[in-house]
VMD Tcl script that draws the C-alpha trace (Angstrom):
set ca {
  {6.38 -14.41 -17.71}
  {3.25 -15.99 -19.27}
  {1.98 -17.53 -16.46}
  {2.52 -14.28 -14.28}
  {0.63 -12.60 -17.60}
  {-2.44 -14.52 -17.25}
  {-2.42 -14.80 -13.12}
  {-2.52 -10.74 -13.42}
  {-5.59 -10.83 -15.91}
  {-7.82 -13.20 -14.32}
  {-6.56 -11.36 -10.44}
  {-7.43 -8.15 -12.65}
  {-10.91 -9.53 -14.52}
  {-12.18 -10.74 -10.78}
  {-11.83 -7.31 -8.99}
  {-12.90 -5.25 -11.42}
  {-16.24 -7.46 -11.34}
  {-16.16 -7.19 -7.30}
  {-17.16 -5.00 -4.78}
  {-13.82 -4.58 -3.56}
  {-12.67 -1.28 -6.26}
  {-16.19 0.24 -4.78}
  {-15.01 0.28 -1.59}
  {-11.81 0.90 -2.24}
  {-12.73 4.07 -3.99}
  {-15.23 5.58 -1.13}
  {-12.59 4.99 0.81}
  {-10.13 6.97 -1.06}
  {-12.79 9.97 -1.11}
  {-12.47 10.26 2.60}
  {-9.19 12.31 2.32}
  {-11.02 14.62 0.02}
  {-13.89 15.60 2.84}
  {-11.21 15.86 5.50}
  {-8.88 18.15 3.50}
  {-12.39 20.33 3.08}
  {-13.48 20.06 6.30}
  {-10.09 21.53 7.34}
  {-9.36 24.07 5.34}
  {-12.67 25.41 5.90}
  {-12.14 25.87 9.67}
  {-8.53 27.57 9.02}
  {-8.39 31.18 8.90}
  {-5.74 31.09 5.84}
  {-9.06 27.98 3.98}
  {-5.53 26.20 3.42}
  {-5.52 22.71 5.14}
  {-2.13 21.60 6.66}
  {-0.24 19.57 3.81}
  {0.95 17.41 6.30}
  {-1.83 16.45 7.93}
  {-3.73 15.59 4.70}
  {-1.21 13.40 3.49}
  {-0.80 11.77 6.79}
  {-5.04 10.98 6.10}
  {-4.02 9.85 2.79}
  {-1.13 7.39 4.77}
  {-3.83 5.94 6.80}
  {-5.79 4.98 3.64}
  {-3.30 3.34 2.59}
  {-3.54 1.13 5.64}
  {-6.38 -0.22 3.86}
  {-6.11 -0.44 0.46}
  {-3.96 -2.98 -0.13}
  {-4.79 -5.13 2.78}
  {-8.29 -4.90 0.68}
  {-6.67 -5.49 -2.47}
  {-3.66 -7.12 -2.08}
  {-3.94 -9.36 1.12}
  {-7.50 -10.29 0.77}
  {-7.02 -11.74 -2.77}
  {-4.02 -14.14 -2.02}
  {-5.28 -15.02 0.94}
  {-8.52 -16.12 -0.30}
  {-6.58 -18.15 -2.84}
  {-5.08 -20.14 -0.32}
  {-7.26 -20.67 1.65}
  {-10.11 -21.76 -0.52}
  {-7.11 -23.89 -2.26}
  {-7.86 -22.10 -5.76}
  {-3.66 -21.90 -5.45}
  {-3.53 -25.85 -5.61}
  {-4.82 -25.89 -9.02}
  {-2.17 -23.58 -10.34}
  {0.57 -25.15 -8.32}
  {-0.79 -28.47 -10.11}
  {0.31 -26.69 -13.53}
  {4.11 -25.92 -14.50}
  {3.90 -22.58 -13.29}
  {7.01 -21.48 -10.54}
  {4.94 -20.01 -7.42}
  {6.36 -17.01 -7.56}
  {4.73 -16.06 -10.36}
  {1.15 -15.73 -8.05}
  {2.52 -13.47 -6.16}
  {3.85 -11.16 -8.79}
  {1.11 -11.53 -10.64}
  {-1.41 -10.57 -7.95}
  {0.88 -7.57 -7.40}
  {0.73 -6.45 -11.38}
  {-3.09 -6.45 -11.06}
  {-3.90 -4.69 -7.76}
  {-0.85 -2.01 -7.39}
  {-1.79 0.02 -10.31}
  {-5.10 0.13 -8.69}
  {-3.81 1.06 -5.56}
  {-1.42 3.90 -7.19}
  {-4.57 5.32 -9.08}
  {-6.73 5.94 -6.16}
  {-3.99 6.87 -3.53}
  {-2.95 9.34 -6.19}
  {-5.75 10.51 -6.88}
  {-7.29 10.77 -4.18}
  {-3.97 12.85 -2.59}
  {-4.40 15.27 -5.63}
  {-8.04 15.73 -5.05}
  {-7.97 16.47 -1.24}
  {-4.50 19.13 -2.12}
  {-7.01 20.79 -4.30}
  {-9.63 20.94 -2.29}
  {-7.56 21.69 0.83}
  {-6.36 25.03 -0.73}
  {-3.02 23.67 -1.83}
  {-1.09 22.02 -4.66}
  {-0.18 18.27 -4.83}
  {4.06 17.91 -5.96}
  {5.37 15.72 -7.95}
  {7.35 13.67 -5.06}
  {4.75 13.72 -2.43}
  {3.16 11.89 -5.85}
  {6.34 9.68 -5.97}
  {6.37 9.16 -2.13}
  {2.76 7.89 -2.41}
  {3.23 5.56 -5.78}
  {6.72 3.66 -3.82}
  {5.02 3.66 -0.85}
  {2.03 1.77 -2.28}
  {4.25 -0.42 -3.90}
  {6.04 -1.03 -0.72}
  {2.77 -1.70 1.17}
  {1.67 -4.24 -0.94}
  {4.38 -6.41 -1.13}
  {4.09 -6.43 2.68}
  {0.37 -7.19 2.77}
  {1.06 -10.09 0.11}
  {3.87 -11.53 2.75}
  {1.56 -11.36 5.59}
  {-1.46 -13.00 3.23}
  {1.74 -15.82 2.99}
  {2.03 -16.25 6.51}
  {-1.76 -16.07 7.99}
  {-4.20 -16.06 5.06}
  {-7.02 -16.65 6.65}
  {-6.62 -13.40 8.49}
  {-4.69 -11.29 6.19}
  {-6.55 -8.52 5.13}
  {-7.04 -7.58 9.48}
  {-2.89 -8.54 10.13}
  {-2.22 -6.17 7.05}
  {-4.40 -3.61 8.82}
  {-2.74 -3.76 12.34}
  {0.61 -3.70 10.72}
  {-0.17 -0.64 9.75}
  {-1.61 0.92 12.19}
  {-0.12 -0.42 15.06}
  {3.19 -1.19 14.13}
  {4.46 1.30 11.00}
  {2.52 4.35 11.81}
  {3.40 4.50 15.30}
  {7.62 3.77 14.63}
  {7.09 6.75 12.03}
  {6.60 9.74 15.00}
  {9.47 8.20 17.61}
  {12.20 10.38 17.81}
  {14.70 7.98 17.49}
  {16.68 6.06 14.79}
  {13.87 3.04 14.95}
  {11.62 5.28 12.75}
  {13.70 4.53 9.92}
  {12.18 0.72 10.09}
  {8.51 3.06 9.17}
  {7.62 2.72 5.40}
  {4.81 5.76 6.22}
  {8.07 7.76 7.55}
  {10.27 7.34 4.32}
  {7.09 8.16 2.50}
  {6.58 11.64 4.29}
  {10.67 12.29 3.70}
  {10.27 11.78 0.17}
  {7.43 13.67 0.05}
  {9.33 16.74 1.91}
  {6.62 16.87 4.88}
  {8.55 15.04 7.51}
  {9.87 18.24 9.20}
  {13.48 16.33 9.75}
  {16.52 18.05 8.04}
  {18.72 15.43 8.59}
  {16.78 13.00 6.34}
  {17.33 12.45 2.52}
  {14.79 12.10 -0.26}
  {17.47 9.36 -2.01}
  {18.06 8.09 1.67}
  {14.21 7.54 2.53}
  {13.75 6.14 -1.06}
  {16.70 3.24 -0.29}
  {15.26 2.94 3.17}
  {11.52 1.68 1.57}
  {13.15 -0.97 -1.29}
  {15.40 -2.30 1.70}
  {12.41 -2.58 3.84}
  {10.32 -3.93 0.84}
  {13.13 -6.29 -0.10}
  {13.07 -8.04 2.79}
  {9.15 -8.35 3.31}
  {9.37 -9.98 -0.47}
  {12.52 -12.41 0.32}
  {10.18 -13.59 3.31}
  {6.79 -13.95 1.13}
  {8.72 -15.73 -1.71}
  {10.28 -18.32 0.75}
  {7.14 -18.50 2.53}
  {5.31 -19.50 -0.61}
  {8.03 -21.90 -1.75}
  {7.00 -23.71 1.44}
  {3.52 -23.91 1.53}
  {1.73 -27.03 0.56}
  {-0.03 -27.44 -2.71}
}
mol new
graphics top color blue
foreach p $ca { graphics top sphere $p radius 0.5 }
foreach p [lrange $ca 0 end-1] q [lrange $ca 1 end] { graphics top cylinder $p $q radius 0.2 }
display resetview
């Protein structure tokens, strides 16, 4: 795990000296405003849990395709990853280590920034909509880091349209192909889904499956690559 170690505190060291955790955190403010905005224009100045963390969802489209994504596929493309894959490192460990730096990061301001906008929406933030957020981020990542594997030059805007084009939309179909939706599981967990027939434990099995897989792809897909 030494190598791993180290690949986390340099990934770490260079985005806390970035511009990337600036952005990252306006973004993460925009929940906030909307939850406001909304709650303001209700006559009951409570904003719609549902709709808030569904805001909070789509800022997660973002984050780690700006964290996550963007950093390993910058690596490979400006062949900073040959140097390492020179040393007697396994490759693995650049993936997991990018992970160990950026998903705390992404758990803080997701968090947060769902806490904030609950607060300022009129309402209360629980403890698995909290949960819901900190797997699905987790989740999310390890996708983003796959598709940084697969296209790096164009990462960060695959990781993007993933999101919004392919998981948000399979989470509102009214059928059983929802269940391949990370966002979906995430609003289960969270109890805001509005469907009975789904489990907490089920959605939470549903998003390591679905997160299993994206990682079995990304760690044969870096086993593959040349150095």
């Amino acid at each position: 795990m030494s190598p791993t170690r180290t690949i986390a505190a340099v990934a770490l060291r260079r985005m806390l000296r970035g511009r990337a955790l600036w952005v990252g955190a306006i973004i993460s403010t925009l929940p906030i405003g909307f939850a406001a905005l909304t709650s303001a224009g209700r006559d009951s100045g409570i904003a719609e849990p549902g709709d808030v963390f569904g805001f909070v969802q789509l800022m997660l489209a973002v984050l780690p395709a700006l964290f996550v994504a963007s950093s390993i596929g910058e690596d490979i493309e400006d062949r900073t990853i040959t140097y390492l894959w020179s040393r007697p490192i396994p490759r693995w460990s650049v993936l997991v280590g990018k992970l160990i730096a950026t998903v705390p990061v992404i758990w803080l301001l997701s968090i947060a920034s769902w806490c904030l906008a609950s607060l300022a929406g009129g309402g209360q933030p629980t403890l698995e909509s909290c949960l819901a957020l900190a797997l699905g981020g987790a989740a999310l990542s390890i996708i983003a880091a796959t598709i940084a594997t697969l296209a790096p030059r164009y990462g960060m805007a695959l990781t993007v349209c993933y999101m919004l084009f392919f998981d948000l939309p399979l989470g509102v179909m009214p059928a059983a192909i929802r269940y391949l939706s990370i966002t979906q599981h995430d609003r289960t967990i969270a109890d805001l889904s509005g469907l009975a027939e789904d489990s907490a434990s089920s959605a939470a099995i549903g998003v390591v499956v679905i997160a299993g897989v994206w990682a079995l792809i990304g760690l044969w897909r870096i086993r593959r690559l040349e150095a």
